[in-house]
C-alpha angles and dihedrals in degrees: 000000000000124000113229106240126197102267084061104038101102105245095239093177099061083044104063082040089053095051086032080062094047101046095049088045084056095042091051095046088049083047090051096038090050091048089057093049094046091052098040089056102038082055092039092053096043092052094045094056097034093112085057086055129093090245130129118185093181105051117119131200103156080191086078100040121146093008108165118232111295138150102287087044123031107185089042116248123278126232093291103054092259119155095249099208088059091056086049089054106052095033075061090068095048093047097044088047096057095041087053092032089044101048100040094061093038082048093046084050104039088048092048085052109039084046098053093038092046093041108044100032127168115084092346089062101045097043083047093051092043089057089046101054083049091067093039093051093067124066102274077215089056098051092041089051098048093042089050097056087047093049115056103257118257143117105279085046091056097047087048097049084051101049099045086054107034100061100087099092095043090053091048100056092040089057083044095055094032089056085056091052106042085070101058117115091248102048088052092044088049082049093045096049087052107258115172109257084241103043085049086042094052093035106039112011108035092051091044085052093045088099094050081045102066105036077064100047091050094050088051092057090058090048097057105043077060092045088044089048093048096054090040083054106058090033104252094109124051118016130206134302085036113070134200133192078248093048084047087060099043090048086053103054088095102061105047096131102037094033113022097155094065089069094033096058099049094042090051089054095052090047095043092050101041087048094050084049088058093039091053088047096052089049093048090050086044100059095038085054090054099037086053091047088055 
């Protein structure tokens, strides 16, 4: 009988450390996930029931300007004497409908062509990817600005502009994915009994791609609140008197040293939303890498 020596004894130790550092990376990433839930509905809420709220963006009482955050208004009040938390509200509406308006038709777009490029291959796919690293080669803010001089400035031409140039990296993940699946054994043998491209595509492929889909998707709702807050910005998005978190930003560029918070507040809330997007994303890729790995 052999005794066990120490190169084969299991290091039990490293092991419980080893399972100790997992569970407290996936603890952290739930924590973090959770968080971003948690905000993005409190803000979504908010903004979806801001009309059955008491708030009035457009009330004016120049006798209360530039009053810092206080009890009977939280956010402060703007230039004009408007209660500030009111305007962030429903700026909230405008910003969070052209991030889900946007994505969903840049998504729509990005997953037609990156199907059709990544299925049917050959001299469809290349002709599609060269017109797609056209558009990529030039600045996505150059062609949104330019298309937004040429188009009269508003809310469904902003979500349009965005959507027509913010689909390239979406189709570029979904041909990458679709060109993986096509060569499954059950996508050739659907091929080989005579189903219809489309019927194996809707049936096979698109539901095998969903994952890849939505982490997209995610990632295209935070691209274009940023987009949405830089033409607002510099004045070429939503015009008054509508207002954005990104018109917000743009109308307070003049009171930085007597109001700073009327730029501070908007911009946190850019920075918090499009950070809990990314934070639901990476969760979502996270869990469909380990769900494929079981």
């Amino acid at each position: 009988m052999t005794t066990p020596t120490a190169s084969t004894t299991p290091n039990v130790a490293a092991a419980i450390d080893a399972t100790t550092l997992v569970h407290r990376t996936r603890s952290f990433r739930s924590v973090s996930a959770v968080s971003a839930v948690v905000f993005l509905v409190v803000v979504g809420g908010a903004a979806l029931l801001a009309p059955l709220l008491p708030l009035d963006p457009t009330t004016t009482d120049l006798a209360i300007r530039w009053q810092p955050p206080s009890a009977a208004h939280w956010f402060g009040t703007d230039e004009l004497g408007r209660d500030y938390f009111s305007r962030v509200v429903y700026g909230a509406r405008i910003s969070l409908t052209v991030g889900i308006l946007a994505m969903a038709a840049s998504t729509a777009i990005g997953v037609l062509v990156g199907l059709v490029a990544g299925f049917a291959g050959g001299r469809v796919d290349d002709l599609l990817m060269r017109f797609v690293d056209f558009l990529s080669s030039i600045p996505w803010m150059v062609l949104v600005i330019v298309a937004s001089v040429f188009l009269k400035p508003g809310l469904w031409t902003i979500i349009f502009v965005i959507s027509v140039f913010s689909w390239m990296a979406t189709a570029r993940l979904v041909r990458a994915e679709t060109l993986t699946l096509r060569e499954r054994p059950y996508v050739r043998y659907a091929g080989y009994i005579g189903v219809g491209r489309p019927l194996v595509l809707w049936r096979h492929v698109v539901p095998d791609a969903a994952p890849t889909i939505i982490v997209a998707a995610t990632a295209s709702i935070s691209t274009a609140i940023l987009t949405e807050s830089a033409l607002s910005f510099l004045g070429l998005g939503i015009q008054p008197p509508m207002a954005s978190w990104g018109s917000l930003l743009e109308t307070a560029q003049g009171s930085l040293q007597t109001a700073p918070y009327l730029a501070l507040i908007p911009g946190v809330l850019i920075l918090l939303t499009v950070l809990s997007f990314n934070v639901l994303g990476d969760a979502l890729r996270q869990s469909v890498g380990e769900g494929g790995a079981s």
